[in-house]
C-alpha positions in Angstrom: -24.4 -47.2 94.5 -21.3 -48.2 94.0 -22.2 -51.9 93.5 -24.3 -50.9 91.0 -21.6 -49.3 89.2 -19.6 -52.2 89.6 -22.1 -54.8 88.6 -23.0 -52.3 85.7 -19.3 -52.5 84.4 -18.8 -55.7 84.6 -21.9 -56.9 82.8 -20.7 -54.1 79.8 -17.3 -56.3 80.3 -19.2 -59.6 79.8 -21.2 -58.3 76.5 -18.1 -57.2 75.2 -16.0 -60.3 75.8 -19.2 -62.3 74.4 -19.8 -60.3 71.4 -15.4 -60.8 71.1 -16.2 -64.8 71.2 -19.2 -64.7 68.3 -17.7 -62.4 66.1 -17.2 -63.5 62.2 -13.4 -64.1 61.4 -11.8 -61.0 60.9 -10.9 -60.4 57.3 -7.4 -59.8 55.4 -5.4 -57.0 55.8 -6.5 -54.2 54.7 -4.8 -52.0 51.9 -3.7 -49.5 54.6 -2.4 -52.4 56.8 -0.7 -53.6 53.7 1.1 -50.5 53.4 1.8 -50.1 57.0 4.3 -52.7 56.7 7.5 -52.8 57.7 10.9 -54.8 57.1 14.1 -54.5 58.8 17.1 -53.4 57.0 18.9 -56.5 59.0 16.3 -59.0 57.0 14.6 -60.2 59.7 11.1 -61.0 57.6 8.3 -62.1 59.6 6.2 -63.9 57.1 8.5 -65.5 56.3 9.5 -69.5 57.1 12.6 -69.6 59.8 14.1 -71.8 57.9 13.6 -70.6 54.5 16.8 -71.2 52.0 15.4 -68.6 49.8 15.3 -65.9 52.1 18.4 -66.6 53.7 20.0 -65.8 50.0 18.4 -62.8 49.5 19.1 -61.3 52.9 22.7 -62.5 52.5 22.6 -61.0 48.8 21.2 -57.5 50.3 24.0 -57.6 52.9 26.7 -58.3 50.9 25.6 -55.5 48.2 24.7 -52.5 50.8 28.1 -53.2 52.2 30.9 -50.6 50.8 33.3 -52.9 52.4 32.5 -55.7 49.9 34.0 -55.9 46.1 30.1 -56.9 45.3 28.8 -53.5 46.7 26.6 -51.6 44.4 26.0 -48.0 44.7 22.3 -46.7 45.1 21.7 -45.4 42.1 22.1 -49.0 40.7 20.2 -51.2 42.8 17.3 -51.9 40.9 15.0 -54.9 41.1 11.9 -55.9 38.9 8.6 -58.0 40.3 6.1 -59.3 38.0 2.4 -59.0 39.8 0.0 -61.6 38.9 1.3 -65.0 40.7 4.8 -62.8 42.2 3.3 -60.3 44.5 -1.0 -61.2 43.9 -3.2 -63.9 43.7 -3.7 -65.2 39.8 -5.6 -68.5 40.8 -8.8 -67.5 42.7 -9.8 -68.4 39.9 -7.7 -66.3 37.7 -5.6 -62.8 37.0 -6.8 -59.6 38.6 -6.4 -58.1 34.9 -9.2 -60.8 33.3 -11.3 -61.0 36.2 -11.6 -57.1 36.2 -12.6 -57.9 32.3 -15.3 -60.4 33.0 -16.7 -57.8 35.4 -16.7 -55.2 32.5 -17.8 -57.6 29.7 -20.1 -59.8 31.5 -21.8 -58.5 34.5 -21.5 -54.1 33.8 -25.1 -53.0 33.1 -23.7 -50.1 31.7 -21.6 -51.5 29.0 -23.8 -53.2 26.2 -21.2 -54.9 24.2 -21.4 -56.5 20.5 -22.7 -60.2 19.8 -19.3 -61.0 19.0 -17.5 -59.1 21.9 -20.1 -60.6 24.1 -19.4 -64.4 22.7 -15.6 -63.7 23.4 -16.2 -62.9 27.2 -18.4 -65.9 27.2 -15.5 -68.2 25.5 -13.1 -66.8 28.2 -15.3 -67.1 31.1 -16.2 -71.4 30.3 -12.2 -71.3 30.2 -11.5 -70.1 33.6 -14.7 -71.6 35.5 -14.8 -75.0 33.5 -12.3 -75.6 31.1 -9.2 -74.2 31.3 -8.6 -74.4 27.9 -7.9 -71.2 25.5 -6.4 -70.6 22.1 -3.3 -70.4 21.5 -3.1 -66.4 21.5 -5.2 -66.1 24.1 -2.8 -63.9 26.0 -2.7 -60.8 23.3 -6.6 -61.4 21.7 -7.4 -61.3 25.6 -6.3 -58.2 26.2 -7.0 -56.7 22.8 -10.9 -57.5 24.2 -10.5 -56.1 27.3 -8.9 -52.8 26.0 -11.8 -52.6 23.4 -14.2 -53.2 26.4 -12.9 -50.0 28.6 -12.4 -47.9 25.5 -13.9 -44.8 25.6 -13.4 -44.1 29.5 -11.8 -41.4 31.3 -8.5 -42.7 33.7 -10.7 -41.3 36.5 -13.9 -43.4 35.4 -11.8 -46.5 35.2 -10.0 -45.8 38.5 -13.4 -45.7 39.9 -14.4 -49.1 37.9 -11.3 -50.4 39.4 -11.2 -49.5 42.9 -15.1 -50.8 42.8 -13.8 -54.9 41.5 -11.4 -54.6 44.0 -13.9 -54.7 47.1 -15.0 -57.7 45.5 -14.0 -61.2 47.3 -12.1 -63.3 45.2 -13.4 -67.0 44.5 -12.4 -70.2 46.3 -10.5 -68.0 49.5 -12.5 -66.6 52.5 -12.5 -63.4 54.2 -10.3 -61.8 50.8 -11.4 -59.1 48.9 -9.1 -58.6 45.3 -7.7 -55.3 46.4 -6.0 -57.5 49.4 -5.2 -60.8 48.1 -1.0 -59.7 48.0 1.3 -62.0 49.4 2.2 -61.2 52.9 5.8 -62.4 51.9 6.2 -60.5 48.9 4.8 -57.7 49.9 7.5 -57.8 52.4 10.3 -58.3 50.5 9.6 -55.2 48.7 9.7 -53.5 51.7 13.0 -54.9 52.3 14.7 -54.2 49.3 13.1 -49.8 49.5 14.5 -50.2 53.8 18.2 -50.8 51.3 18.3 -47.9 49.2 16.6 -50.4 46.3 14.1 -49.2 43.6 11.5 -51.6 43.1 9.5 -51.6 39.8 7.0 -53.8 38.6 7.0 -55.3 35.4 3.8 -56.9 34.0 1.9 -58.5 31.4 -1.8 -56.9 32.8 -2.7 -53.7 32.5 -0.4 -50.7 33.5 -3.2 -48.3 34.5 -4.9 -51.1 36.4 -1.6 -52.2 37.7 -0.8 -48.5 39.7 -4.3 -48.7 41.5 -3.9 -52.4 43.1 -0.3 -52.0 43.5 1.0 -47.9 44.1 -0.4 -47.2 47.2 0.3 -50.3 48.7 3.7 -50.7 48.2 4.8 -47.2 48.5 5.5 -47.3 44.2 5.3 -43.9 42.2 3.4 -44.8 39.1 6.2 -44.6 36.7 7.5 -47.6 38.9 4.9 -49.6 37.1 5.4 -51.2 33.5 2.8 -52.9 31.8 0.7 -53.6 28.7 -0.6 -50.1 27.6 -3.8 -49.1 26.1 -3.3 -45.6 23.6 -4.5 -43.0 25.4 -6.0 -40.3 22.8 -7.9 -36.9 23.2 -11.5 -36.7 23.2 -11.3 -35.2 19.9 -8.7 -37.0 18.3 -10.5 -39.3 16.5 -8.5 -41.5 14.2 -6.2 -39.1 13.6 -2.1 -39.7 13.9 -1.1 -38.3 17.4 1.6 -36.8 15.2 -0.4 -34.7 13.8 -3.3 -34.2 16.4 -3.2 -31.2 18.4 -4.3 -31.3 22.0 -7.6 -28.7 22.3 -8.4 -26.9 24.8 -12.0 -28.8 26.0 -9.9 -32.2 25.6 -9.6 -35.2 27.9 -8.0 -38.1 27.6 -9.9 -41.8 27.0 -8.6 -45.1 26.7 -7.9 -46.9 23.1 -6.8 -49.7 22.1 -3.8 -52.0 23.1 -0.4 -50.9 22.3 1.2 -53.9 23.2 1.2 -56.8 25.6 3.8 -56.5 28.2 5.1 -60.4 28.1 8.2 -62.2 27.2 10.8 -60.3 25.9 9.0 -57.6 25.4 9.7 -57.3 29.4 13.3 -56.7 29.0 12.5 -54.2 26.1 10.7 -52.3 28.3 13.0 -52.1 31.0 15.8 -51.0 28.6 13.7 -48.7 27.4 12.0 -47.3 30.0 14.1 -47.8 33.2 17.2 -47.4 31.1 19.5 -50.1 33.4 19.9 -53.5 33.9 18.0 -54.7 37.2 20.2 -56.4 39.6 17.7 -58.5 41.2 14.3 -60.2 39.2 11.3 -62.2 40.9 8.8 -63.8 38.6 6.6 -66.6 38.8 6.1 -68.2 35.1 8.2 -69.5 32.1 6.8 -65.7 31.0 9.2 -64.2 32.9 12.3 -66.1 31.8 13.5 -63.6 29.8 13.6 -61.1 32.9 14.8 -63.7 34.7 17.9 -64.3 32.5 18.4 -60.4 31.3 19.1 -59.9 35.2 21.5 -62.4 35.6 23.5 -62.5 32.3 26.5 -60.3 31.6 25.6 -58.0 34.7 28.3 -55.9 36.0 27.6 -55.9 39.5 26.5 -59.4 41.5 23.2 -60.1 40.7 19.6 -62.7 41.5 17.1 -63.9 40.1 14.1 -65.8 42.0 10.9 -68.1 40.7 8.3 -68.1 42.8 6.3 -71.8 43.0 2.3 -72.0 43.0 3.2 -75.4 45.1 0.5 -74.7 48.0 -2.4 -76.7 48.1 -3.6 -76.0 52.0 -3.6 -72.1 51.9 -4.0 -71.4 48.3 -5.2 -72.2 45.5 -1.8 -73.8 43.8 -1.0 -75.7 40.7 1.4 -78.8 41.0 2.2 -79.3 37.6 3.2 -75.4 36.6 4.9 -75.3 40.4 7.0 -78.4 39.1 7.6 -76.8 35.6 8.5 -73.6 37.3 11.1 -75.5 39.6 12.5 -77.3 37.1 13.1 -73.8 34.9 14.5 -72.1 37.8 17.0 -75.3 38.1 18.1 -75.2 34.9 18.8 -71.4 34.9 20.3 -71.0 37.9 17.5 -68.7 39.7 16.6 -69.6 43.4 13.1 -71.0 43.9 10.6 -69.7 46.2 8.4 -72.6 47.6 4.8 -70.8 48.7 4.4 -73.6 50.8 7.6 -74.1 52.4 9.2 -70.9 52.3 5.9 -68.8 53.3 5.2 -68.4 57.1 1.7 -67.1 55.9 0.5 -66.2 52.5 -2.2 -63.9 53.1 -3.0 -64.2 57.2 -4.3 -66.9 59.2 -7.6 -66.0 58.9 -7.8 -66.4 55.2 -8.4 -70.0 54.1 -9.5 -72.2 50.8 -13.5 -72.0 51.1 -13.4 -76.0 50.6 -11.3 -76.6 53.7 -13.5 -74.5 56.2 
C-alpha cells in the first residue's frame, strides 16, 4: 500500500514538473504585481542597470535632499516631482500612445458607436499614419484629441471606465505576452516608488487624457486622482444642454457625461497646469520628448531648493520597440539643457520583464 502511495505521488510529481516544462511563457506583470512593488529608501533599484549613471544621480539627489543635515535639504511639504506617461512611465510605440490606440478602438472597431462619414474618415487618416505612414498634419496633436473627445461624448465616467479597463486587457502590437494595462516600465514604475518611500508627491503630468490617465496609472502607482493632470474633456449634466455652466443648475435626475476638449495638456500648457493646479514648483521632472521641455526647464530654472530634471531615451532596439533618431534628438536636448539622460537600453536592467520580447525576435 504504501508503494502505491509512493508511486502514486511521485507520478502526480512528474505531471506537474512536465506540465511546469510545456507551459506557455508566463506573461507581464500584472497590475496588482505592478503595485506590489517596492523600492528602498536607501535606492537600491532592482530594475535597474548596476552601473547606471542616471540612477546613481538621482539616488544621490534623494539622499542629499531627505538629509536635514544638508544645506540642499527640502522639507516634505515641498518635494514634489512630475512624470509625463506616454514614453516616461508606459509604452507609446507598440505601435503608438495608450490615449489614440484607446481612440481607434472607439472610432474604428466599437460596434456600438456609429460615427459620422467624416469622423469615420478622420479615424481612418490616423490609423494609415500609425500602421503605415507615420505621417500626420501638422496639428495633429490637438484635432486628434478634439476627435477622440467627440468620439466618447455622451458617456458616463463609469461607462468609459468600463470602455477603458476593457482596451486595457488588450495586448499591445509588436511585444509578446503584454497586455496595455501592463506595458509600464519596470524602472519607472520603480522610481516612483522610490521617490513616495522619501516623503515625495509624485504627480503625473500629460498630454492624453486625464480621466483615461487615473485608470491605467492610479492604482498602480499608489496616485490619488487629483495626482493626475491631463488634457480634459468638459464634463456637463445630462441636462445641460448648451447651456453656460454659469448659469446651469445641477437637477436633481442629473449625471454627468463627457463633452468636448477643454484643452490639450502639452507644452507650456504643462507648466500652467502645474502652477495652477499643484500651486508649486516641482523639484524634480522626468519626461521623454521635446514636449516636455518646458517642464523640464520650469523644474530646474530659478528653483529655490536643489533641483533635476531627467529625459528618458526611446534608444532600445532588442527589448522595445525604440526610435534612434527621436532617442538621438532627445539626447542631444537633454545635453543642451542640462537634464540627465536616461538610456532604456543602457540604464534599464529590464523594461517590462524577461519574458516579454519584440514579436520579430521570438
Amino acid at each position: 500500500m504504501k508503494c502505491k502511495k509512493l508511486y502514486a505521488a511521485m507520478m502526480a510529481m512528474m505531471i506537474g514538473v512536465g506540465c511546469w516544462l510545456n507551459a506557455s511563457p508566463s506573461e507581464a506583470m500584472t497590475r496588482a504585481e505592478l503595485a506590489a512593488i517596492k523600492a528602498p529608501k536607501s535606492g537600491s533599484l532592482q530594475y535597474w542597470s548596476k552601473n547606471s549613471v542616471a540612477k546613481e544621480k538621482l539616488v544621490s539627489y534623494v539622499k542629499d535632499v531627505t538629509n536635514k543635515e544638508s544645506k540642499n535639504f527640502i522639507p516634505v511639504a515641498d518635494r514634489i516631482a512630475v512624470f509625463d506617461m506616454d514614453g516616461t512611465i508606459c509604452c507609446e510605440t507598440a505601435p503608438w500612445y495608450f490615449e489614440w490606440m484607446l481612440y481607434l478602438e472607439r472610432a474604428r472597431y466599437d460596434e456600438n458607436y456609429i460615427p459620422t462619414p467624416e469622423a469615420r474618415a478622420y479615424a481612418e487618416m490616423i490609423e494609415d499614419g500609425i500602421r503605415r505612414t507615420k505621417v500626420f498634419p501638422p496639428n495633429v496633436d490637438v484635432e486628434e484629441m478634439e476627435a477622440e473627445d467627440a468620439a466618447f461624448a455622451g458617456m458616463t465616467p463609469a461607462q468609459f471606465e468600463v470602455f477603458v479597463r476593457k482596451f486595457m486587457d488588450k495586448p499591445v502590437e509588436g511585444l509578446t505576452n503584454l497586455k496595455w494595462g501592463e506595458a509600464l516600465y519596470l524602472p519607472m514604475v520603480e522610481v516612483v516608488k522610490y521617490l513616495q518611500a522619501n516623503n515625495f508627491t509624485v504627480y503625473i503630468v500629460t498630454g492624453s487624457d486625464r480621466p483615461a490617465i487615473r485608470i491605467l496609472s492610479c492604482e498602480v502607482l499608489g496616485l490619488a486622482p487629483a495626482q493626475v493632470i491631463g488634457s480634459d474633456p468638459k464634463m456637463l449634466a445630462i441636462n445641460q444642454g448648451d447651456q453656460d455652466g454659469q448659469h446651469y443648475v445641477y437637477r436633481k435626475d442629473d449625471y454627468l457625461v463627457r463633452g468636448q476638449l477643454i484643452e490639450k495638456m502639452l507644452k507650456m500648457n504643462k507648466v500652467s497646469a502645474i502652477a495652477r493646479e499643484i500651486g508649486q514648483q516641482p523639484v524634480l521632472a522626468f519626461g521623454n520628448s521635446g514636449g516636455d521641455t518646458s517642464m523640464l526647464n520650469y523644474t530646474m530654472y530659478g528653483n529655490k531648493y536643489k533641483s533635476m530634471s531627467f529625459m528618458v531615451l526611446c534608444d532600445d532596439l532588442e527589448r522595445e520597440l525604440g526610435n534612434t533618431k527621436k532617442a538621438e534628438s532627445c539626447k542631444e536636448l537633454a545635453d543642451s539643457y542640462g537634464w540627465t539622460p536616461i538610456s532604456m537600453r543602457d540604464d534599464f536592467k529590464t523594461i517590462y520583464g524577461d519574458n516579454v520580447v519584440r514579436a520579430d525576435k521570438q
